[in-house]
N, C-alpha and C positions, 0 to 999 in steps of 0.2 A: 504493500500500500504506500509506502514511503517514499519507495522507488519510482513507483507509478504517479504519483503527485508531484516531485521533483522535475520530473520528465513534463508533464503538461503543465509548470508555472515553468519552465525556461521556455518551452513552446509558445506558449500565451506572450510569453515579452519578445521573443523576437517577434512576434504576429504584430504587435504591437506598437515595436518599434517601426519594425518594416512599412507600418501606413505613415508612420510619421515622416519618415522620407520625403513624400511631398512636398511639405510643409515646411521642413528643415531644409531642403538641401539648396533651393531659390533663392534663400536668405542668406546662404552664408559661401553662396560662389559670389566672387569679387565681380562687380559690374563693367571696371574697366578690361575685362580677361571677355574669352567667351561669354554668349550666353547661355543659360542652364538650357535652352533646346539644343544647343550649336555644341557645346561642349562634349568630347568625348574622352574616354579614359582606355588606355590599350589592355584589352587582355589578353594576359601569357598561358600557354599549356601549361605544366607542371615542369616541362624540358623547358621552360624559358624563351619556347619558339613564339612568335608572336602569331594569334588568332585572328582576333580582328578590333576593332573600337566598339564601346558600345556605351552609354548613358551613363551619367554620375549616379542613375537610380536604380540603374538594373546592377550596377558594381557593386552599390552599397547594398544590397538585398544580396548579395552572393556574398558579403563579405558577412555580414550577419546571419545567415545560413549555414557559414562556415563551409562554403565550397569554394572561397578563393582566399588569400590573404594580399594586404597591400604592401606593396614592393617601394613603388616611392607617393609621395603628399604633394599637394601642389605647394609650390615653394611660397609662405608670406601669406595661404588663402584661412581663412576660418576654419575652425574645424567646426563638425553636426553635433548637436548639441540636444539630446531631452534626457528626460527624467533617468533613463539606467543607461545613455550610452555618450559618450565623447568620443568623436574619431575627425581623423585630417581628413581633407577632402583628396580623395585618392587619384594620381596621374596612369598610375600603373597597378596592374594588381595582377596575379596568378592562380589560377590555379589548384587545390593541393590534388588532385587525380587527375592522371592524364588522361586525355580524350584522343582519339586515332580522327583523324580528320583526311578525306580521300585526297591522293595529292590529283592536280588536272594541271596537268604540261601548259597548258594555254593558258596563258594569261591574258584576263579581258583592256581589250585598249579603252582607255576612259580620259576624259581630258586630263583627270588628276593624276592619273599613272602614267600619261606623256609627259608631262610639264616637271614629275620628278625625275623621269628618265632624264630629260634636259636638263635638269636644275633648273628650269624656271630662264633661262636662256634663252636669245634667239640664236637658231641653228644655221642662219645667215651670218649676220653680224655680232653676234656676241652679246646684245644686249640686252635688257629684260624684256621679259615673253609674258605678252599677254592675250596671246591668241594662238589657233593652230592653221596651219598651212600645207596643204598635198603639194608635194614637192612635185607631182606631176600632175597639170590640174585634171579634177573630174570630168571638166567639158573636156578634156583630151584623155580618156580611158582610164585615167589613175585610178588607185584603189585606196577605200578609207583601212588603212592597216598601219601596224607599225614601220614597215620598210616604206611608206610612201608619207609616212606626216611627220611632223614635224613643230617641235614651240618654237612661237616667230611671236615679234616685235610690230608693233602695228606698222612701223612704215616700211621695214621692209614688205613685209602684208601687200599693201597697197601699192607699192611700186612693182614687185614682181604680179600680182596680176594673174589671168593666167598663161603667164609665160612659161617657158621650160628653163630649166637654169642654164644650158648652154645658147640661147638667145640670148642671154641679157650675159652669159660670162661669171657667172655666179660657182661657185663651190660649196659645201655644205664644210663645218668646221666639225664633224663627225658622224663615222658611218652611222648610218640607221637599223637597229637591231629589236627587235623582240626581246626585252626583257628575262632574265631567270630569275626564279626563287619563289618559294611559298609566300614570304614576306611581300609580293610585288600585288597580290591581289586586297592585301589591305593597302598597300599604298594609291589602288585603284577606285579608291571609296574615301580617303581622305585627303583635303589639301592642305590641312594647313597641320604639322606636326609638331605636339609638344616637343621639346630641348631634352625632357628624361627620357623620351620612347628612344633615343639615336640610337643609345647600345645594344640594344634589341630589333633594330633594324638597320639595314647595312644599302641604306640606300644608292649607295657609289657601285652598288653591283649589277653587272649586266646580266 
């Protein structure tokens, strides 16, 4: 009976906790940072390998579940605050059993997963990218894929046109490749990367 009553008051408090999440976690993400829709937190398998991003609410419900633990806090943010719990507002968290997740060779192109391939570059000129560009245009047979796009710079954008780059004498300042790694389908879903996810993602890799 002891046993059994112990067991449904830690149930009852996380259940409890867990609604309070709403309520807590709006208040105490900084305003100047993301905001609590936009905001995401990376989770790790148990190996560390990174999954995918997913809400400050569905993290903090795993963490008080006790199926993940937090690995790093958002640096300077508030911490969630009621009645039986205090915790950092979590950047990172893991895990503790690992999940087998199918691997798929393909990696989907998405503006956000070109733009990191590029680093955010134009692959003309060198400068910052904030559009994408079919290196061979589509009125001329090109294909929307990784070997045919490209992050471009609006002017170059607009002055190549659609020209071919040897019309206008143009070179690309690197080959164009299909991305590898597990890591590259989360980077295909996020743009904008917390500064703790870096060591857990190895974005310089092709």
């Amino acid at each position: 009976m002891t046993r059994a009553k112990s067991h449904r008051t830690h149930h009852d408090r996380v259940h409890d906790v867990t609604h309070q999440v709403t309520e807590l976690v709006p208040r105490a993400v900084d305003p100047s940072r993301n905001t609590w829709g936009k905001h995401r937190v990376l989770l790790l398998n148990a190996t560390y390998e990174p999954l995918t991003a997913i809400s400050i609410r569905r993290a903090v419900v795993l963490v008080l579940r006790e199926r993940a633990d937090v690995v790093h806090a958002e640096a300077g943010a508030s911490s969630i605050h009621s009645a039986d719990l205090s915790m950092p507002i979590p950047s990172v968290i893991r895990l503790r059993t690992y999940v087998r997740v199918p691997y798929r060779a393909v990696i989907p192109m998405t503006r956000s997963a070109l733009m990191h391939r590029d680093r955010f570059r134009c692959g003309y000129c060198g400068g910052k990218a904030n559009t994408i560009d079919h290196v061979v245009p589509r009125s001329r047979g090109g294909s929307h894929s990784w070997e045919n796009c490209v992050a471009c710079c609006a002017g170059c954008n607009h002055r190549k046109a659609d020209h071919l780059l040897s019309e206008l004498g143009w070179t690309l300042r690197t080959p164009l490749t299909a991305p590898k790694g597990r890591h590259w389908r989360l980077l295909a879903t996020v743009k904008d990367i917390d500064p703790s996810w870096s060591q857990y993602i190895d974005v310089g890799a092709a």
